[in-house]
Structure formats: C-alpha cells, structure tokens
N, C-alpha and C positions, 0 to 999 in steps of 0.2 A: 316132628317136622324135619324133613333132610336138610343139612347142612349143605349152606349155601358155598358151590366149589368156585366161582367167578363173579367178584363185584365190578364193572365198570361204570357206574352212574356218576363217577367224576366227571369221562369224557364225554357225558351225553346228557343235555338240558331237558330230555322231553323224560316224560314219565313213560320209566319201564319195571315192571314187576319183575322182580332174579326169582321167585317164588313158581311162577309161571310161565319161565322163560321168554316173557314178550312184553306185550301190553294186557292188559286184562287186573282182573281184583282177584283179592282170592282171602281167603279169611284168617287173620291171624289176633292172637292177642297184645295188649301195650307191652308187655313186658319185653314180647317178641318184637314189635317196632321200636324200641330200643336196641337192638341187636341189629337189627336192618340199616339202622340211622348211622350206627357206630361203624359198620363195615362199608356201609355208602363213605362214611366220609376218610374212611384207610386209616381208623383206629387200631390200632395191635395190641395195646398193652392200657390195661385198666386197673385201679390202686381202688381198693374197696375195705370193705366189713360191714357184711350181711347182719339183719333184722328183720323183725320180723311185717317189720312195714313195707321195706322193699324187697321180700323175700319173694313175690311172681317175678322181679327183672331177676335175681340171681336163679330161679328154675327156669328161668328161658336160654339165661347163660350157658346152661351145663351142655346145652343140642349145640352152643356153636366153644365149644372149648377147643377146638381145633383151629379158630381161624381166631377168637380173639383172648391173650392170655392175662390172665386175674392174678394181679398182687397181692396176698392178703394181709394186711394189715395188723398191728393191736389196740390201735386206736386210731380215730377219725383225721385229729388233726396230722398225724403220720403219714396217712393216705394222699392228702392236699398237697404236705411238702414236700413229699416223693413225686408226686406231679408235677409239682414245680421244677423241681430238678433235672426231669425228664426232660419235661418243654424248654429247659431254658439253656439244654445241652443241645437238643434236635433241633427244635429251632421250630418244633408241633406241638397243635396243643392238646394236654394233657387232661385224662381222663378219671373222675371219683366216685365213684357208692358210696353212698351212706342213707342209713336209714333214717325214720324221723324225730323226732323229742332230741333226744342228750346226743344222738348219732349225728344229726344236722348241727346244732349247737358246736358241737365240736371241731368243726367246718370255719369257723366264724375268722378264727386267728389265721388261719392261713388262708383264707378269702382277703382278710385285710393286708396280709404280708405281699397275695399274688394284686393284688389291685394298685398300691401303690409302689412295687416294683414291674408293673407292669409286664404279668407274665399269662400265658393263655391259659385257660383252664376252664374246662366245662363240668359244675360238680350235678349230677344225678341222685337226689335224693327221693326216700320216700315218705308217703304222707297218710295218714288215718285214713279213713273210708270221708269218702264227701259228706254223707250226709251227718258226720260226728266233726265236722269244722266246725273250731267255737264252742264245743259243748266240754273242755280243757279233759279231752279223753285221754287215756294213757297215752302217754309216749308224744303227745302232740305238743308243739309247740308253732307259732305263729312264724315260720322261718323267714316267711317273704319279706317282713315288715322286717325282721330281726337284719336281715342281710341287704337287703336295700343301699344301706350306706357304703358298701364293703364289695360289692358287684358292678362290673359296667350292664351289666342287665338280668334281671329274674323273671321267672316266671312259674304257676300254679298251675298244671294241666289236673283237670278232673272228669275228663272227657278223653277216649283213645286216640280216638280220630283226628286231634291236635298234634300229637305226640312227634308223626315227620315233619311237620311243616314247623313246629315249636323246638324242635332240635334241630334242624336245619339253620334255620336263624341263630340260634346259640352258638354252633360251631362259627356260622358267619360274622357273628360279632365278635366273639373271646379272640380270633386269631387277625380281623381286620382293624386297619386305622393303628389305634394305639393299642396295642393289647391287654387284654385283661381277664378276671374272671367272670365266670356265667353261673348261673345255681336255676335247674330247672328242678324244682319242686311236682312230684304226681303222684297225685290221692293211690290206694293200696284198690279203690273199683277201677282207674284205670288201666292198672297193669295186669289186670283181670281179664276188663273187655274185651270181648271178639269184636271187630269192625272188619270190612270190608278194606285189604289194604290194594291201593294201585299201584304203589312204587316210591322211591322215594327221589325228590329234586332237591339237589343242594343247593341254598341260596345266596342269591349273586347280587341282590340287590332290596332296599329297605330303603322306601320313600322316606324315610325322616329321621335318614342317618348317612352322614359322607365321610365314610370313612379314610378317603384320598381326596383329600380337598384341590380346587383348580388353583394350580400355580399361578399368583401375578408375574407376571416377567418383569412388571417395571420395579417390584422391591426387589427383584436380585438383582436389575441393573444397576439400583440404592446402593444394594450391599456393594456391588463389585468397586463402586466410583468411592465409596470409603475404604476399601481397602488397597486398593491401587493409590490412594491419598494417603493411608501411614507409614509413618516413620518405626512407631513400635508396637503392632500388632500382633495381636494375644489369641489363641484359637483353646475353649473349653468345651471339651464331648463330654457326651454321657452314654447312656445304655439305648439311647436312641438311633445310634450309628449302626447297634448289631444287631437291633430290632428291625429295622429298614432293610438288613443284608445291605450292608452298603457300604463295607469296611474298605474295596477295592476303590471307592468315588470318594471317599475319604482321602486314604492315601494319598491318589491322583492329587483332591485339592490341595492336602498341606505341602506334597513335591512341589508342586507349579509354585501356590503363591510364597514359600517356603518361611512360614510362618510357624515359629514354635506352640505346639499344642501340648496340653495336660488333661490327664483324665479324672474322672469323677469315677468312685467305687463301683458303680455300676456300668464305666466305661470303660473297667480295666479290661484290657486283652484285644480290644477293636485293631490296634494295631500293636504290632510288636514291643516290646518292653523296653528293646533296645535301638526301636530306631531311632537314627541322629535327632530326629526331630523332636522329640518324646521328651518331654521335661520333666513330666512326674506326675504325681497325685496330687490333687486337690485338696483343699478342706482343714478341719481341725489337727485330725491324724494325719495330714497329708505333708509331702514335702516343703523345703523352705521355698525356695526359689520359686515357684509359680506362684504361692499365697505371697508373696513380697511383691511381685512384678504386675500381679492382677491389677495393685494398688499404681502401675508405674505405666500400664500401656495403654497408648492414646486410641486403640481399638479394639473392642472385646468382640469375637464372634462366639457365640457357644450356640454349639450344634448339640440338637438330641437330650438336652438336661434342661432340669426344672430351680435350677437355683434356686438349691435346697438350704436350710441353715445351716446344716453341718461345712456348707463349700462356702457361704459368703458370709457368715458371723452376721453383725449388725449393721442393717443394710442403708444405713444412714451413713455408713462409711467405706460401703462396698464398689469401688472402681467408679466414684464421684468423676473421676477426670477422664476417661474414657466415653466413647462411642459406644452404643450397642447394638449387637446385631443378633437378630435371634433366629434361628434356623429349627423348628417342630412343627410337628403334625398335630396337635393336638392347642387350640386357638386358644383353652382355657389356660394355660401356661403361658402364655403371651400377658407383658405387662404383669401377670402375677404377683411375683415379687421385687424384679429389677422391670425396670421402666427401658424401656428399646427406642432406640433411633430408627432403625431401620428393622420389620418383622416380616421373616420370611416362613409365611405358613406353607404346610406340605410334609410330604414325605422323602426325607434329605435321598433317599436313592433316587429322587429324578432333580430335588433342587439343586443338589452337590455339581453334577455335571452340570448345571444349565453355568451353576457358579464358577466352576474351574473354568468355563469358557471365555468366563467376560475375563478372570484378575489375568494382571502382567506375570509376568517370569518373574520370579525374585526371589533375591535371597538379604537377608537381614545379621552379617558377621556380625557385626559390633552387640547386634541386639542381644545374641543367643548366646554370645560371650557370655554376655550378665547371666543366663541360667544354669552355664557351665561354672561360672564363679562360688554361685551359692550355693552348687550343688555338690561342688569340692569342700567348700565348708562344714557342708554337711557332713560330709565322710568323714573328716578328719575329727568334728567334734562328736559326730554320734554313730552314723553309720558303721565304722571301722570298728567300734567297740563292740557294736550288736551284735555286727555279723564274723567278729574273729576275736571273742573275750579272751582272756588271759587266763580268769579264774579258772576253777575244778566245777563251776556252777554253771551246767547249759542253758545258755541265752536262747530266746525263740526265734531271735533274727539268725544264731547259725543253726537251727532245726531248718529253716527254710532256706538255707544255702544249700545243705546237703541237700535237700529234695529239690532244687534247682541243678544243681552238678549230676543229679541220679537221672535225671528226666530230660535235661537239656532245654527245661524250659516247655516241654508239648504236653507235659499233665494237667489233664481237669482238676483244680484246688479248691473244695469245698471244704466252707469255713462254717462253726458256729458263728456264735456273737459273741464279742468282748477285744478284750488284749489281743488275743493270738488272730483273733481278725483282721487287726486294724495290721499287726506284725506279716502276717500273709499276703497283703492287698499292699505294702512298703518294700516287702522283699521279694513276694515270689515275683519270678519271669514265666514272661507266657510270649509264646510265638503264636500260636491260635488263634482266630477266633472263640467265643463262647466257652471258656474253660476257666472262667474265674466264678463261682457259684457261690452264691451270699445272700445273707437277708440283710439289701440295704437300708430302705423306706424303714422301716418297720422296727429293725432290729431283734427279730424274734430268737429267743433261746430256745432250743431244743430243734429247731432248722436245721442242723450239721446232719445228722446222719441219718434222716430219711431221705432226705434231700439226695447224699452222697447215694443211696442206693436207687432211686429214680435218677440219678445222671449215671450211673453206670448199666439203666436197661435203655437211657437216650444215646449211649456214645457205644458208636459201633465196636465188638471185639478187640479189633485189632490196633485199634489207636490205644485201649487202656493201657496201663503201668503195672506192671506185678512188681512189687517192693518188697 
C-alpha cells in the first residue's frame, strides 16, 4: 500500500478517504486502519513490543514508518510510562503496542499510574482469534474485565469495520474532559480483515459523555461573594490547572485577587517557583507554612485537585474552620473527600476568567507575612542545612541546587519514587509549565526512566538541557 504523504481529516468533519484521494472506499486491512486512525489523529511517535498476537498492526506499521516512528521497548509496562512522559510533557496523548496474555497484563500498572494521575494515553493491544475467546488459549487473557478498573474507557473490537469509529472515540475520550487512559483490545482476525475502508472521522461528540460540563454562573458569583468576604483566604491547585492549559487564567486570578496559593505535587510548575505569591508545596512532604495556615484560613479555594490524603491527613481535621470552594471538571471529585460550600464544576480554563472577573483587587500584607514567617523558619531550621551541608556527605537538597543554578530553573525534572522525589518536588525550581514529571497518585517505582525518555521525545530539541 503507498504511503500516505498528506493527512488533513483534523480539519474536515465529512468523511474523506487519503487512500483514494477523495471520497469513495477502497479496501484495506485492520491492521492498516490502525495506521490511518493513528495519522488521522497526528500521532508521531508510538512506545510498543511486538507479538505475536498483534503482529498484523506491526506489518502494516513497517508501509508507514516514514510518517509514524516506533519506540521499542523491553518491556510493556516501559512502553505506558514512556507514554506517560510523552503526553505529560506535550501536553498529547500518548501512544502503546502490546500484544495479548502477559504483553497486555503488563500494561495494567501504568494504566493504573496514568488513570489516577490523569494522563492521556490510548494503549492498542492485541488479542487471540475471536473465535478462541474464553477457550483460556495461549497467550490470552481476559484484558477487558482485567483493566476496566484502571481505564476511563475499554473496548474488544473483533470485527474491522469498528476499528475507525472505535479508535476515534478513544483518542476522543483519553485527551477530553479529565484525562485518562483508553485500552482498545482487537482479536488477531481483526487486524487481518479486509473491509471496505471510507475514511476516517475524528469524534467530537458521544451522546453519554460531557466532557465540558455547562458552567453555572451563579456558583462562581458563590465563589466570588465569599471571597471578596475573606479576611484570610487560602488558594490550593493541582495538576488540574495544566491539564486545562490554563496556567495564564491562573496567574490572572491569584494577581487580581492576590491571594496566596500552594501547590500539590502534581501542581508543581503551573506557575513559577518563585512567584511572590507562591507559598510552597502541600501535604506530608510538603512545606511548613501552607500545611500550618490551611488549618488558620477562613477560605479555601482549591482549583484542579482531588484532596488527596497525602495534602489533608485526617479529614476530620482538615480546614474544619474554613469555607470551601471547589473549582473541577470532573463532578465525582466534588464532595468526595472535603465537603464544599460553594462547587464550581467545569473546566477552570473558562471558570478561572468568569472568576477573576467577579473578585475585588486585593492584596492581603499581614496575611502573607505569616507564610513568609514560616517559611524563614523553615530555612533556618531545615532548609539551609539541605540545601548547603557542612559535612563531606552530599545531601540531595544540594544535588538539586546545583541542577537548579545549571538550568536556571527551565529543566524538565523526572523523578522516580521515594526520598529523592519528595527532595526534587521541595527544591527543584521550575519556570515552565509542564516540566515536573512524576508518578504522583500511584507512586509507581521503576516510572523515572522511561518516563524520562518519552518526556524527552515530548519536549522539543531545543528547550532540552545537555549536563
């Protein structure tokens, strides 16, 4: 089959065949409308390892190896968190192979890492011949049921002729609303069959899914009338700010209402490290001063995060004296774990401005003293020691000073899990967007360094750091 030199079916809703230059059908196999699906949707780069179950999509791969390039792997779950990495530096979502039994299986941890850090990812596995489903034939395993818990959506194609409209919807789901991962499972006759293909349409729409939910107006007038009403008003983000792209309506709000904000591990970087406003990190590992005042301010907004245990401890004593206000996209997070005053569902890149429009101008000296107070304390008791030891023994707080001084703060900093995580996520500085790369939710080890090598095929050339 000639390699497809021109995809536009982004900018055009009707169905056009690139195979055929126009409208019309023309005959290709599933393996090959996987290849058509991938370039419809301006896929470049795919994380795999081939088998023998999805081994027709990797012979249909090798006609377009020009237009879309294959990472290969040495293991499955490597493939997912180099994905991850990708998507969570690009800001696209990331692409997987793997074949079926122990190849899908192996999928399962970094399904569960990208699901509840909410990162896009569409994994493409393959599956036994249909008619050996259920008869527990080599290499098979039941993936659907197995990943169900660990997916915003799955799906079985065993038929070809599903394959565009069935990967259409995946890409539409993994990269809309809240992001997450997708697992489209296709039997091994799938990716065999010839069908009639007509073209492919990228999906814009799914009757029984809102991914942008309709803004109330009247809870943000809620929010804005309580916070134009505090005295000591508390602003907590999450990774919800840089999912939205909305780090700029961020900013906006916390200038205008000039409200001290702190981040949560997967919020680090939305804004600067070191703007005035910027209090610090959240949580167990997190700094003093914002876990002390959480406890002390009479209005909590938190944008974009799920008030996790690791940020509120025991929630019977979690900002009891506070108001709350909750700013996500995603309704089942609402009331979850802290109880709200005022819940502002949507997507904070359009609630953010509706909100900076209503609050007052303000600023809060006295307030922000107090996180400049503790945050001295901090230095002088712990800080200062980490980051400038005495002994012969390197501390890891000044491992990330020098790569703060080398970089100026604009390097992508993928961490494992542990110590040197929580020491990475307290010292490094970031000026960026997107350039704090971690497995928060999950805490998954062995995440550092595929992860590190899908964020450096997500981030362009010229921004990377040679050390």
């Amino acid at each position: 089959m000639e390699t497809i030199d021109k995809i536009e079916l982004a900018k055009n809703t009707e169905t056009k065949n690139p195979l055929t230059g126009g409208r019309g059908a023309s005959t290709i196999t599933g393996g090959q409308a996987v290849m058509e699906a991938c370039l419809s949707e301006s896929v470049e780069i795919i994380f795999g390892y081939p088998g023998g179950a999805i081994m027709p999509i990797y012979d249909a791969l090798y006609d377009y190896n020009d237009k879309l390039k294959h990472i290969l792997v040495r293991h499955e779950q490597g493939a997912i968190h180099a994905a991850q990495g990708f998507a969570r530096v690009s800001g696209k979502t990331g692409v997987v192979f793997a074949t079926s039994g122990p190849g899908a299986t192996n999928l399962v941890t970094g399904l569960a890492d990208a699901m509840i850090d909410s990162t896009p990812v569409v994994c493409i596995t393959g599956q036994v011949f249909a008619h050996l489903l259920g008869t527990d034939a080599f290499q098979e395993t039941d993936v659907i049921n197995i990943t169900t818990p660990v997916t915003k959506w799955n799906y079985q194609v065993t038929d070809a002729t599903e394959i565009p409209g069935v990967l259409a919807k995946a890409f539409y789901i993994a990269g809309s609303g809240r992001p997450g991962p997708v697992l489209i499972d296709i039997t091994k006759n799938a990716q065999l069959q010839k069908f009639e293909y007509e073209g492919y349409n990228k999906c814009e729409h799914i009757r029984s899914y809102r991914p942008n939910p309709i803004v109330r107006k009247k809870y943000v007038e809620q929010a804005a009338k309580l916070i134009n009403e505090a005295e000591k008003p508390f602003i907590v983000f999450g990774q919800g700010v840089i999912l939205g792209k909305a780090e700029k309506e961020f900013q906006q709000f916390i200038e205008k209402s000039g409200i001290p904000a702190a981040w949560t591990i997967m919020g680090l970087s939305a804004i600067p490290t070191d703007h005035p406003l910027g209090v610090g990190m959240l949580g167990m590992h997190g700094n003093y001063g914002p876990n002390v005042m959480t406890n002390e301010c009479d209005v909590l907004i938190a944008i974009g995060m799920r008030f996790d245990d690791r940020v509120t401890g025991r929630l019977d004593k979690y900002a009891k004296q506070a108001k709350i206000i909750h700013l996500d996209i995603d309704p089942s997070e609402i009331d979850k774990n802290v109880k709200t005053d005022v819940a502002v569902w949507g997507d904070c890149k359009e609630t953010l401005p509706m909100l900076t429009d209503l609050v007052e101008q303000k600023v809060y000296p006295q307030w922000l003293q107090k996180f400049k107070e503790y945050q001295q304390k901090e230095e002088e008791k712990v800080i200062n020691s980490e980051l400038n030891p005495t002994g012969e023994v390197l501390t890891m707080g000044e491992v990330i000073k020098v790569l703060n001084e080398a970089t100026e703060g604009k390097a992508i900093i993928v961490t494992d899990v542990g110590q040197h995580q929580m020491a990475a996520c307290r010292y490094a500085k970031f000026s960026q967007s997107k350039s704090n790369i971690t497995s928060g939710g999950l805490g998954t080890m062995g995440y550092g360094l595929p992860a590190a090598i899908g964020a450096a095929f997500g981030d362009p050339p010229e921004q990377q750091w040679q050390l």
